[in-house]
C-alpha positions in Angstrom: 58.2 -96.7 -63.0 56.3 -97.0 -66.0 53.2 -99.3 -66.1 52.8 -99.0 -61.8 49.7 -98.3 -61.0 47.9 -96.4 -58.0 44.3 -96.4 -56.7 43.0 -93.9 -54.5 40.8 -90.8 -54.5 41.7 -87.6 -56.3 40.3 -84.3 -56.5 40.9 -81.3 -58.6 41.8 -77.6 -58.9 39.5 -74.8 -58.2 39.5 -72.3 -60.7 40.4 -69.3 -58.8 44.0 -71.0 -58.3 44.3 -70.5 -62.0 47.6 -68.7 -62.6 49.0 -69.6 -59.1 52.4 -70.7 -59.3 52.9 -74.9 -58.9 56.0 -76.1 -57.5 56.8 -77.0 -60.6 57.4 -73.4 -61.4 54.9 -73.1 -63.9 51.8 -71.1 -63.1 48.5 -73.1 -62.6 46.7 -73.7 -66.1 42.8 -75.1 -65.1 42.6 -75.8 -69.2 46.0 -77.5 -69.6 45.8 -81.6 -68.8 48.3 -81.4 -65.6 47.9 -83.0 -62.1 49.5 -83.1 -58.5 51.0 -86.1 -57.2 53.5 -86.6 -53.7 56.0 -88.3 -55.7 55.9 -88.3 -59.3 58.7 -86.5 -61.2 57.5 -83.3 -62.6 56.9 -84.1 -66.3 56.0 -87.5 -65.7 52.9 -88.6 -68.1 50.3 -90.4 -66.0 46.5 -92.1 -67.4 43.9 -91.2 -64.7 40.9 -93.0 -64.8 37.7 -92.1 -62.7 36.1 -95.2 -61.9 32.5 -93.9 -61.5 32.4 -93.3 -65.5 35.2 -95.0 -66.5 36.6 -92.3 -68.5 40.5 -91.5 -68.9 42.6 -88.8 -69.3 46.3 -88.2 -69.7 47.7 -85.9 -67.4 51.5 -84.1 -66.8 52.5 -84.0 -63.7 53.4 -80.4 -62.8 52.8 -79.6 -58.9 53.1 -81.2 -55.6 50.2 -82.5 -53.6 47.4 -83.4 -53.1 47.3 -81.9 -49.3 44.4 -84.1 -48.3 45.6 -87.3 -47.1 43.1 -89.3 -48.0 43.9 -88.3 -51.4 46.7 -89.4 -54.0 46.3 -87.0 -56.9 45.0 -83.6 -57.4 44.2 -82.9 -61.7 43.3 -79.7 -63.6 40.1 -78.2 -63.8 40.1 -79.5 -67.9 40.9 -83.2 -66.7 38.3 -83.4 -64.3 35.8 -82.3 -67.0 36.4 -84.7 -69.0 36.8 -87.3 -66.1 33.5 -86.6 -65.3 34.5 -85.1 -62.1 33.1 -81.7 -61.6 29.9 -82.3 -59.7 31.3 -84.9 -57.5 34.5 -82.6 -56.7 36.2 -86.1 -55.6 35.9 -89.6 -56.3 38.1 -93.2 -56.5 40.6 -93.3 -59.6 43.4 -95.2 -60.7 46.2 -93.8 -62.1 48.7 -95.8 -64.3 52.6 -94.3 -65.3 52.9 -94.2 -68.8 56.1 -92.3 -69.5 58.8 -90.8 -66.7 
């Protein structure tokens, strides 16, 4: 529900996926601001924040994942740029609900 918040590692996307369909239907974007999570509805609105820089993003949640376990959200290519995410390929997050 909105406000709940998570903390946990996430990763991201590799570009090559890009155009892959999600199980959202909708084919894998790496510059769109979209994200994998276990549970959220698909079109939920979520605020990641990577807590190494402490920069946020807002995300859509389009696909299911992440597959690693000791992971809870998988974002775009675009989101983890602008986390501050690319070099690190993983790293501890929080990520809040903002709209359902």
């Amino acid at each position: 529900s909105v406000g709940d918040v998570q903390e946990g590692d996430a990763s991201y996307y590799a570009d090559s996926l890009d155009g892959n369909k999600t199980a959202s239907g909708e084919p894998y974007d790496h510059s769109a601001m979209t994200a994998a999570h276990r549970e959220f509805a698909f079109g939920t609105k979520v605020k990641v924040t990577y807590l190494k820089t402490g920069k946020s993003v807002e995300v859509t949640i389009n696909d299911r994942g992440p597959h690693a376990d000791d992971r809870i959200i998988d974002v775009s290519g675009a989101a983890a740029k602008s986390l501050g995410m690319i070099d690190d390929g993983h790293g501890p997050v929080t990520v809040e609900v903002l709209s359902p």
